[in-house]
C-alpha positions in Angstrom: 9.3 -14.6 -1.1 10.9 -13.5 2.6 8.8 -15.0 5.3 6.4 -12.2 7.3 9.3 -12.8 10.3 12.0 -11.7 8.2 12.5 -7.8 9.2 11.7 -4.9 6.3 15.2 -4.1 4.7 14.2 -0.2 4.3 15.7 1.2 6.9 13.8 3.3 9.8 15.3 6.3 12.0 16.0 3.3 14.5 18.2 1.4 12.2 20.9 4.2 10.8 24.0 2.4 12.3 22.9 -1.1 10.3 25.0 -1.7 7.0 23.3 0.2 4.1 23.7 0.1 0.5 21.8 3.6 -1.6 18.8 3.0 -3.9 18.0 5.5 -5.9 14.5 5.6 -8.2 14.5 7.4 -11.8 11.7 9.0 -13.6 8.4 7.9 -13.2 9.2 4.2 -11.7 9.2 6.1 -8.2 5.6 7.8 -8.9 3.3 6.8 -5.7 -0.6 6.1 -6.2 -1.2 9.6 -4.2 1.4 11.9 -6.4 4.3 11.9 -4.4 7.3 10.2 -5.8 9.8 8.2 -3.6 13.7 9.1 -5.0 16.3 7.9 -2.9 16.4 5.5 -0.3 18.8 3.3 1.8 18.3 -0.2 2.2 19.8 -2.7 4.9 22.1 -5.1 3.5 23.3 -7.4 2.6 19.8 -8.5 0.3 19.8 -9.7 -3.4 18.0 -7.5 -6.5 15.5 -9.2 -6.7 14.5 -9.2 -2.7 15.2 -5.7 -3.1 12.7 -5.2 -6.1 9.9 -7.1 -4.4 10.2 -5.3 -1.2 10.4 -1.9 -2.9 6.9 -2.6 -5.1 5.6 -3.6 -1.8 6.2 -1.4 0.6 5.6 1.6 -1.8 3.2 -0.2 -4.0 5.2 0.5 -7.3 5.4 -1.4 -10.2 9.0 -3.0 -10.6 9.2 -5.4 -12.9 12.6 -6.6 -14.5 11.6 -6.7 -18.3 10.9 -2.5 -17.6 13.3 -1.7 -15.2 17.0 -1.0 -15.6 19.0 -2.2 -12.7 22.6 -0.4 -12.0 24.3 -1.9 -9.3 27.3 0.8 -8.8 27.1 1.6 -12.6 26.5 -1.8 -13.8 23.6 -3.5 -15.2 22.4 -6.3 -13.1 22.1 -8.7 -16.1 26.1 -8.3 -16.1 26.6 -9.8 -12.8 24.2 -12.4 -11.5 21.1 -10.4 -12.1 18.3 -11.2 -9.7 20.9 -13.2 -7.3 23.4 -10.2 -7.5 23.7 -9.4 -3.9 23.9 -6.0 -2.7 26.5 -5.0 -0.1 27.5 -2.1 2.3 28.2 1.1 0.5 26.7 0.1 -3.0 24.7 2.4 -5.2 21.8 0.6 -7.2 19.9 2.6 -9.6 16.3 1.8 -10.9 16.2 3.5 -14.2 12.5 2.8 -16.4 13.4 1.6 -19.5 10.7 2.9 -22.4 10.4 1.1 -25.7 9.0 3.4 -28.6 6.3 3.0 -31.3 5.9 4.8 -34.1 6.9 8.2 -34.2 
């Protein structure tokens, strides 16, 4: 958990020049409370999957958990590389992709 000192990686108008790294939200993962949906954003980096996942359900109040969630960090699945501890960097693409399991058809 990042202490409250610890500044909000989602970058503000203020902080365009910081390193970034491109997050982009799939489907109905990025669905707000209020009906707007959240789609791309950039993040300041460098920060690790899971940092990045906990800040994301908390500052937009989404529900990103890991056994749901597909995590591509530029094209590869998280669990490929270190998973949680894979560290994002400048210039990386993550995508959050919902993973649904079916029933019965």
């Amino acid at each position: 958990m990042k202490d409250a000192g610890t500044p909000n990686p989602l970058l503000s108008s203020e902080e365009k020049s910081k390193p970034f790294a491109t997050v982009r939200i799939h489907g109905n993962l990025g669905k707000l409370q209020n009906g707007r949906s959240v789609g791309t954003e950039k993040v300041t980096v460098p920060i690790k999957v899971g940092e990045l996942l906990e800040e994301l359900s908390r500052s937009f109040s989404l529900e990103l958990r890991r056994d749901s969630t597909l995590v591509l960090v530029n094209g590869v699945e998280a669990n490929a590389l270190q998973d949680l501890d894979t560290v994002i960097a400048e210039g990386d693409e993550v995508a959050l992709v919902p993973m649904f399991h079916g029933g019965e058809a």
